[in-house]
N, C-alpha and C positions, 0 to 999 in steps of 0.2 A: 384428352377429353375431360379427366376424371379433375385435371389443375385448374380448370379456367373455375371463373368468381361464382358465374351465374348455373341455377341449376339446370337452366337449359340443356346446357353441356351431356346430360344426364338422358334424355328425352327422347322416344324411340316413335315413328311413327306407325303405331299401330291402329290395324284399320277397328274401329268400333264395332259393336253387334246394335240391333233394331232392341228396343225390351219386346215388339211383339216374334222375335227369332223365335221358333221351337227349340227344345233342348237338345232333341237330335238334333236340329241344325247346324245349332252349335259345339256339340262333338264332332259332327262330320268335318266341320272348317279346321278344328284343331288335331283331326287326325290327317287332315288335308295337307297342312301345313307344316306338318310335323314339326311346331319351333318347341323349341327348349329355353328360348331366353325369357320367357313372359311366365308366368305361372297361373299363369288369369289373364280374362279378356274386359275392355271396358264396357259399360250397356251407356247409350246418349242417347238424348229425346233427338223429337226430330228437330230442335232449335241449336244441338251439342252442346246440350248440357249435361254432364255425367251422372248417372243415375245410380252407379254401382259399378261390381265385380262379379262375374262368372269364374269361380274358381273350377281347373282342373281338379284338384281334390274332389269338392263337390259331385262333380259330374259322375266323377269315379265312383265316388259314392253307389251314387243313381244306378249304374249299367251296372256295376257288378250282386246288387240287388237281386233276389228272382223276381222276376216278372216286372223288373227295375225298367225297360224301353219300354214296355207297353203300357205301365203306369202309369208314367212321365215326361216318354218321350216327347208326345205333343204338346205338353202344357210351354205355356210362353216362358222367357231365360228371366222374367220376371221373379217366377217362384221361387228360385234358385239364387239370384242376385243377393250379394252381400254389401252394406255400406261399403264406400271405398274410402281412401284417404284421397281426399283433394288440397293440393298445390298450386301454389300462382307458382309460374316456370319463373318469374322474376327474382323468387327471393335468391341470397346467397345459399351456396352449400352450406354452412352454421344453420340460416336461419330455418332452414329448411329438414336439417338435422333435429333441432330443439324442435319441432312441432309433428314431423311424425316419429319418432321416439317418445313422443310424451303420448300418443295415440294407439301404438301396434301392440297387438295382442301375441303374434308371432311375427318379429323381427327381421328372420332371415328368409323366410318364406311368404312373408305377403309383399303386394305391389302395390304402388300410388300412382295417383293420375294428376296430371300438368295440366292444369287451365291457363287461359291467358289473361289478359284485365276485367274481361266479360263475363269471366266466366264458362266460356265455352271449351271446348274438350282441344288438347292442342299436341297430346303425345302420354307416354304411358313411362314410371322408370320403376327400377326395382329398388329395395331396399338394400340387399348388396352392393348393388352399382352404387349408391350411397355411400355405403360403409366404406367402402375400396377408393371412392374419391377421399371422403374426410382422411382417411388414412393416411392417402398420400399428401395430402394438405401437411397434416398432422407430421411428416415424414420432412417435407418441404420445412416447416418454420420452426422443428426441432434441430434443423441441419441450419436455420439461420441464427437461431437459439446459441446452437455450440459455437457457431463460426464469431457470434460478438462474444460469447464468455473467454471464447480464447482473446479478441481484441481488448477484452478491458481487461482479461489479465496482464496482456503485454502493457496496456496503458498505466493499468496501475503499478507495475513492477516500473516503468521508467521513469514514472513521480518519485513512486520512492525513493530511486536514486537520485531523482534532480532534488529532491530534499536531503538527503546522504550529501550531496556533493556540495550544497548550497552550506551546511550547518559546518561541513570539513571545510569551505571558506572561510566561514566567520573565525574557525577555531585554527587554522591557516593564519589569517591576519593580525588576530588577538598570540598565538604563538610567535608570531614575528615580531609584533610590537613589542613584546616580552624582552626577545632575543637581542631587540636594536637596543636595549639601556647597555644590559653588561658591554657588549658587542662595543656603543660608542668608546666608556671611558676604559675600558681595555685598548681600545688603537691608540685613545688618548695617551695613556701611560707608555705603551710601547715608543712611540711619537717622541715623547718625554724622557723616555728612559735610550731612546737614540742619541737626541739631543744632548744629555749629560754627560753620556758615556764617550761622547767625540771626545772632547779635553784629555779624554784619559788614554785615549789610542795617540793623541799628540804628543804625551807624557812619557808614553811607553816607548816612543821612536826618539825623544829627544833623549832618552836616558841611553837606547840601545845605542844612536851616533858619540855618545859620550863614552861607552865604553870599546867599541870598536877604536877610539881615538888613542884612549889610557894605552890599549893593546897596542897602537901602532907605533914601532920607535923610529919611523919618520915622521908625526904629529908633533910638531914644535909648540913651543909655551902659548905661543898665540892662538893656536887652532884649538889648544885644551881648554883655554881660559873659554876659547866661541862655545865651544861646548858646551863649558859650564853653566855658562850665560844663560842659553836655550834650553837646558833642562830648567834651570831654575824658576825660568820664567813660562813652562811648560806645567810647570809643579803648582807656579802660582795662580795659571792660568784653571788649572782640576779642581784644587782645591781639595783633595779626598776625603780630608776631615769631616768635611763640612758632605761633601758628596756621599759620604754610606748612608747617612741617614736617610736623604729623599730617596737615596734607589732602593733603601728595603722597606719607604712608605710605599713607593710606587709598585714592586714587583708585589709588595701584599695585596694591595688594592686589584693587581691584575688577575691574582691569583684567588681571587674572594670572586670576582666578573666569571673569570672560566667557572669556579664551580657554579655560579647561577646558572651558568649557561647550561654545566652539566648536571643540574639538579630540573631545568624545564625537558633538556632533552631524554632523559630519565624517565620523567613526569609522562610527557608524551608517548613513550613508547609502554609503558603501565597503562596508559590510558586508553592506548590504538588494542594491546597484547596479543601484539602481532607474533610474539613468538609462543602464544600462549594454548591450549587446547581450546577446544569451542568450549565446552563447557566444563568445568573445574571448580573445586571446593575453594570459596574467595571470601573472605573479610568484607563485609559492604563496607563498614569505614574506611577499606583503602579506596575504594573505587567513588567514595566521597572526597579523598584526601585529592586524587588522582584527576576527577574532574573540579574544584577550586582549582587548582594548579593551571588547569588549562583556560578558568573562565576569569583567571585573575585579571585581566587588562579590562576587562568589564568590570570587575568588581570595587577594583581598588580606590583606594582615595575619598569615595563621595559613599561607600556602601560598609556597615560594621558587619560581620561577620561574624554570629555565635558559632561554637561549638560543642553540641552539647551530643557525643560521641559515646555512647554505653560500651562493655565490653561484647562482644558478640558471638556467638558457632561461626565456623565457617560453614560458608551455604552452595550449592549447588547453582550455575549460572554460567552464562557467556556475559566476561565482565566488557567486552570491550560493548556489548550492545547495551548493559545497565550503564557504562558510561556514557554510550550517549542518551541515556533516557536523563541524566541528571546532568551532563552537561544542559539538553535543554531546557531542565526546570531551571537551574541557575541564573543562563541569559537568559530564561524569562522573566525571571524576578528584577533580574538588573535591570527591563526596560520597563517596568511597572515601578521603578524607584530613581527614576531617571533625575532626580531633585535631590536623592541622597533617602538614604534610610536602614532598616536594618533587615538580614537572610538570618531565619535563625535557622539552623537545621540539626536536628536531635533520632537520636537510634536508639531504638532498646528488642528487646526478643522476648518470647515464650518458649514454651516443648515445642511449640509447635511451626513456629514462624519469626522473619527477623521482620521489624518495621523501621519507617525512614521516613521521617518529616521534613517536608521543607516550607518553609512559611516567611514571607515578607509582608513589610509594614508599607505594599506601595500603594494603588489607587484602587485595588478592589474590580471588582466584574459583575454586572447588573445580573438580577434572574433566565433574563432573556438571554444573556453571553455565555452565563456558565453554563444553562442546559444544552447547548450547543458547545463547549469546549473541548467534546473529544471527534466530532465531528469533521470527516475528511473535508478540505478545501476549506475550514472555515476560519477564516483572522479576519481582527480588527484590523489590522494593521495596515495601513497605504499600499496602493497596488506599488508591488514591484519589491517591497519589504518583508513578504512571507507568503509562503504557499499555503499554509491553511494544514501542510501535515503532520508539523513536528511532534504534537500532542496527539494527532493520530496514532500516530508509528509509536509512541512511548506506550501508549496504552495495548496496542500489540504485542509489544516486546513484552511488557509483563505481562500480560495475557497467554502467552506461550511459556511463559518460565510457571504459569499456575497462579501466577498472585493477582491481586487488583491494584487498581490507582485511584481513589477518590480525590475529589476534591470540593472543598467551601471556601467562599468571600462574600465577601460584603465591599460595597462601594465605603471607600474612605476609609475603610477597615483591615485591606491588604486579602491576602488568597495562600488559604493553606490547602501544600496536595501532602496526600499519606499514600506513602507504599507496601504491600505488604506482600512477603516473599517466601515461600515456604520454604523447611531446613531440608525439608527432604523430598525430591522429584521421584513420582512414582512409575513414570514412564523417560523416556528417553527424552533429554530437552529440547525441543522442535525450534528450527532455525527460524526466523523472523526475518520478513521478505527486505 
């Protein structure tokens, strides 16, 4: 009863008194009756219109009086009648709430009366029965309250990830394109250095029939001369002289590719530090060194890259999450310089905190963009090209390590963001969703 909208719901059909009832008479009815749910009766003209309340109290009053019946008794439930609260039974329980709360002098112990569009008398409720509805209202959409905060926490923990996963793409594909340079002209050389090295497995067998022949004392002058022939021209065929040199250009050149290779895979595993504690005293210039290395296939070729690297404390942090806070400033600046331009990024520290500029020269962000730049779901950027959370989540991430991220740009004038990191965490450093 107490759930439904209307406060009908609430509405008890109590029979009304005349205003001209004596007061005994109406005692008598409510000892008659013996109810307990009412605390008061209504008084209606004779058209049901609600005139009032006869309070129990009241009457009590009256009888335990001396000479309280004989006083009283006969005068009409007029004398006695108290304003009552009148309700239209149509409103909601809220609205119904806001207007006799803003009216009761005693709360839990007075009662209101239900009229219908006319105003005529249509049922009596209590103010508990009130209370005990809202409550359960209140009970009802605190239990729908939890049930979406848990929904948008799951929702928002799987954006995160689909950004986590989306950004581990880019830095996937950009690591790979890295990986294919050495990768080619290493097969190349190998390739090469197959190719050269034949001659010389044909050199080494026409030598060995040569001497298997010397040894044999049934190999006649003929067969030694064939011998000789096929070495010689096994020999001419190597060329070895000439063959050291290109194989120890080439074994250099392969052996320059592996170490690229093992200088991004290196790079990468710094960057992920996957083998690292969550949170650990770290250099931020590695973890600037660490993220270039990964954002290089963006950067290269069309983008200058300052360094301008202070010495610094080691500071307290989960560097694989400041990596990716600064992988995504980086490829952000690469595609705000998509024409070429320059990332300058600079580090210096206080007693009290390390800071870390990154600023490019690319097209800048109006007033209206940048106030909305840390804003969940929000890019320029063509559907299907970003979800709007990278600069969310970076602003998190510092935000839980204690420090901030600002930023300023101007259109035509490029976008500088500053980090700032404290040397010392005064609580335990809190994971970042």
């Amino acid at each position: 009863m107490a759930a439904e909208s209307s406060l009908a719901c609430l509405s008890m059909p109590v029979e009304p008194l005349s205003p001209s009832l004596s007061i005994t008479d109406v005692a008598d009815r409510l000892l008659a009756e013996d109810s307990k749910a009412f605390l008061s009766l209504p008084v209606v003209d004779e058209d049901g219109v609600p005139l009032g309340l006869v309070s129990r109290h009241a009457l009590q009053n009256i009888f335990m009086m001396r000479f309280g019946r004989d006083l009283w008794g006969r005068r009409p439930a007029l004398d006695v009648m108290t304003p009552a609260l009148v309700v239209s039974e149509q409103l909601s329980l809220e609205q119904a709430a806001r207007q006799i709360t803003g009216q009761l002098r005693y709360p839990i112990t007075e009662d209101f009366i239900l009229v219908d569009g006319a105003g005529r008398y249509r049922g009596q409720g209590t103010v508990l029965d009130l209370l005990k509805a809202m409550e359960t209202r209140m009970a009802q959409r605190n239990q729908i309250l939890r049930k979406a905060l848990v929904d948008l926490k799951e929702s928002q923990t799987q954006l995160v990830q689909s950004e986590k996963m989306a950004s581990l793409g880019q830095m996937v594909a950009g690591v790979a394109h890295e990986l294919n340079t050495p990768l080619g002209y290493v097969k190349n050389n190998v390739q090469l250095i197959d190719e050269l090295s034949r001659p010389l497995f044909h050199l080494a067998a026409a030598q060995a029939a040569l001497a298997d022949c010397l040894d044999n004392p049934a190999c006649d002058e003929a067969q030694v001369a064939e011998a000789f022939n096929l070495a010689a021209a096994a020999r001419a065929e190597a060329a070895p002289e000439a063959l050291e040199a290109d194989l120890r250009q080439l074994v250099g050149d392969t052996l320059y590719g592996l170490g690229q290779i093992a200088e991004l895979v290196t790079g990468l595993k710094d960057f992920a530090r996957l083998d690292r504690a969550m949170s650990e005293d770290v250099d931020l210039n590695d973890c600037v060194r660490s993220a270039l290395l990964i954002a290089r296939n963006n950067l290269k070729g069309k983008i200058e890259v300052l360094q301008e690297l202070a010495e610094l404390p080691r500071l307290p942090c989960a560097p694989s999450q400041i990596n990716q806070v600064l992988l995504n400033l980086f490829n952000n600046a690469a595609q705000a310089m998509k024409d070429g331009g320059r990332l300058h990024i600079k580090s210096w520290a206080d007693q009290d905190n390390a800071y870390l500029s990154v600023q490019d020269s690319g097209h800048g962000m109006p007033p209206e963009v940048l106030r909305r730049v840390f804003d969940p779901f929000f890019t320029t950027k063509p559907v299907g090209e970003g979800t709007g959370l990278g600069l969310s989540i970076s602003f998190k991430i510092i935000q839980d390590h204690g420090g901030s991220i600002r930023v300023a740009s101007a259109v035509g004038r490029g976008t500088r963001f500053l980090i700032r990191l404290p040397l010392r965490q005064p609580a335990a450093l809190k994971r970042s969703a």
